[in-house]
C-alpha positions in Angstrom: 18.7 21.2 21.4 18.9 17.9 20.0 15.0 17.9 18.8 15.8 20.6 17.7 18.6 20.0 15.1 16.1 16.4 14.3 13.6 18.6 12.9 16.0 20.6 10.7 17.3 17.0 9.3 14.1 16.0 8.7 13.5 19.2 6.2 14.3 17.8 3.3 11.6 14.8 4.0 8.6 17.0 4.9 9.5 19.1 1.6 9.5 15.7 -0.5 5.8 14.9 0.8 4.2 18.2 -0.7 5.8 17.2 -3.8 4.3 13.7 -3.9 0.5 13.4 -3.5 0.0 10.0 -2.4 3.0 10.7 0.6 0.5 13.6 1.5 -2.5 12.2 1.4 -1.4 9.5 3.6 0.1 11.7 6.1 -3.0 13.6 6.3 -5.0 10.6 6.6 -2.3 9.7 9.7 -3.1 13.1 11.1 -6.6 13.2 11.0 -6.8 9.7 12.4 -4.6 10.7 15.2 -5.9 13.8 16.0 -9.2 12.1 16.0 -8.4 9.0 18.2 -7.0 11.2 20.4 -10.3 13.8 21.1 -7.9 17.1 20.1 -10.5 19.7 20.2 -11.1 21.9 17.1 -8.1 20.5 15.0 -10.8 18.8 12.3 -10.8 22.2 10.5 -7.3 23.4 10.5 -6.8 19.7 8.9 -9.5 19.7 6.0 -8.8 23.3 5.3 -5.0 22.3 4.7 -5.8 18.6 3.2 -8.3 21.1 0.5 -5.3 23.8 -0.6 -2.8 21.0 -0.4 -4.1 17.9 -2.7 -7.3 19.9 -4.1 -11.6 19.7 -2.5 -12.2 16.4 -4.0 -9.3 14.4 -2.8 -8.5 16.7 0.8 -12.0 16.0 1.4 -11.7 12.2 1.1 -8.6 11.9 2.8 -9.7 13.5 5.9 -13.1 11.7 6.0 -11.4 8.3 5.7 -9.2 9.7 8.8 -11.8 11.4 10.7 -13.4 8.0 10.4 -10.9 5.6 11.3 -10.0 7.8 14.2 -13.6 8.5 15.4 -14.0 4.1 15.3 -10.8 3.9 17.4 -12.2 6.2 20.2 -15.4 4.1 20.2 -13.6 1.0 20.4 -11.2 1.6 23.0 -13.9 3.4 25.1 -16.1 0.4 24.9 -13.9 -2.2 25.6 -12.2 -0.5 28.1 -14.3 2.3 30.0 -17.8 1.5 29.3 -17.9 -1.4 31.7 -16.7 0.6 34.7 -18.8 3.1 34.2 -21.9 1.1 33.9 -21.2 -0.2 37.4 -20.6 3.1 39.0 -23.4 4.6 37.6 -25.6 1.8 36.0 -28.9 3.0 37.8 -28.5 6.3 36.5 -27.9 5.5 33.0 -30.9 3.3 32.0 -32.6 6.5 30.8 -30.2 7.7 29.0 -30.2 3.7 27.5 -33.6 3.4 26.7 -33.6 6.9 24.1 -30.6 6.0 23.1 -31.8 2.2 21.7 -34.6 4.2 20.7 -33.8 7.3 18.6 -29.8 7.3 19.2 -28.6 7.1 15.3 -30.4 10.9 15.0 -29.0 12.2 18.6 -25.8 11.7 17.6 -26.2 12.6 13.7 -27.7 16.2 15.2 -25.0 16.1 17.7 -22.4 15.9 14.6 -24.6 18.4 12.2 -24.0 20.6 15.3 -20.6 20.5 16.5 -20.4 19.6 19.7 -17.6 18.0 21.0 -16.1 15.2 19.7 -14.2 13.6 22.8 -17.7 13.7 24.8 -20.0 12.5 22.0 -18.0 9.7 21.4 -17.3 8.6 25.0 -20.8 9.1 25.7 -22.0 6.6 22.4 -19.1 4.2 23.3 -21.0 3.9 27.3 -24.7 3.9 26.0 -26.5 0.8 23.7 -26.0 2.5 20.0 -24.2 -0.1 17.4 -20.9 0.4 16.3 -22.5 0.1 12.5 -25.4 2.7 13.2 -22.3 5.2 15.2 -20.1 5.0 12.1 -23.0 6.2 9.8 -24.6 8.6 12.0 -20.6 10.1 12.4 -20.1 9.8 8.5 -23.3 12.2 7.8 -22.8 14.4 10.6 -18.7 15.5 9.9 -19.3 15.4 6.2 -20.7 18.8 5.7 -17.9 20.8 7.4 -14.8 18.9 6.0 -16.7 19.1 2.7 -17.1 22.9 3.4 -13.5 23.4 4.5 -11.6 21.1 2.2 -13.4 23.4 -0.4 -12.6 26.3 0.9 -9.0 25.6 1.1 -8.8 24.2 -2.5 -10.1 27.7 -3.6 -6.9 29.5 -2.0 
């Protein structure tokens, strides 16, 4: 009961940040880094839609993209520095393969993997284990989630 009664105290706070832009944006930014980081399945949308009818297209969509990144960069990293070793010795035979297309053409797997929506938590676990640059996964992210949050952010800023 005592969660409860906090989130009722904490009403007059969470009214306060639709009032103040900057406040939202940077709790949607939080959010969408979180929820990112975190590989929550099919919360990117819900998020831009919201981030669009609550600071407008133009600003919603920026806020989310900057979170969608950082987020998207903090899975990569903590895969990679703390999976993709282990992995590579359990199944290191197996996954030279999957290396060598990856070095070669790995940029437009994962760009068409974004464009297409598949999911996030794999896609990034799987570019964290394999060769690709962090600068090349960033940009190759960036292009492919900036259609649908445009999309959405735009869709909510017409509500």
């Amino acid at each position: 009961m005592d969660f409860v009664n906090w989130i009722f105290e904490q009403l007059p706070f969470l009214a306060s940040l639709v009032g103040n832009e900057l406040l939202l944006g940077l709790a949607f930014l939080t959010l969408t880094a979180a929820v990112m980081a975190s590989g929550t399945p099919g919360a990117l949308l819900p998020i831009s839609f919201s981030s669009g009818a609550l600071l407008g297209g133009w600003l919603g969509m920026a806020v989310v993209v900057a979170g969608a990144m950082l987020g998207s960069h903090a899975l990569f990293v903590v895969v990679r520095r703390w999976l993709a070793e282990r992995l590579r010795r359990r199944w290191g035979e197996r996954l030279a393969r999957f290396d060598r297309n990856i070095e070669k053409r790995g940029f437009y797997y994962l760009l068409g993997l974004r464009l297409a929506g598949a999911p996030h938590l794999l896609v990034t676990a799987s570019c964290a284990v394999s060769a690709i640059r962090a600068r090349s996964f960033v940009l190759a992210t960036l292009l492919g989630l900036l259609p649908a949050i445009t999309l959405a952010a735009m869709a909510g800023s017409a509500v």
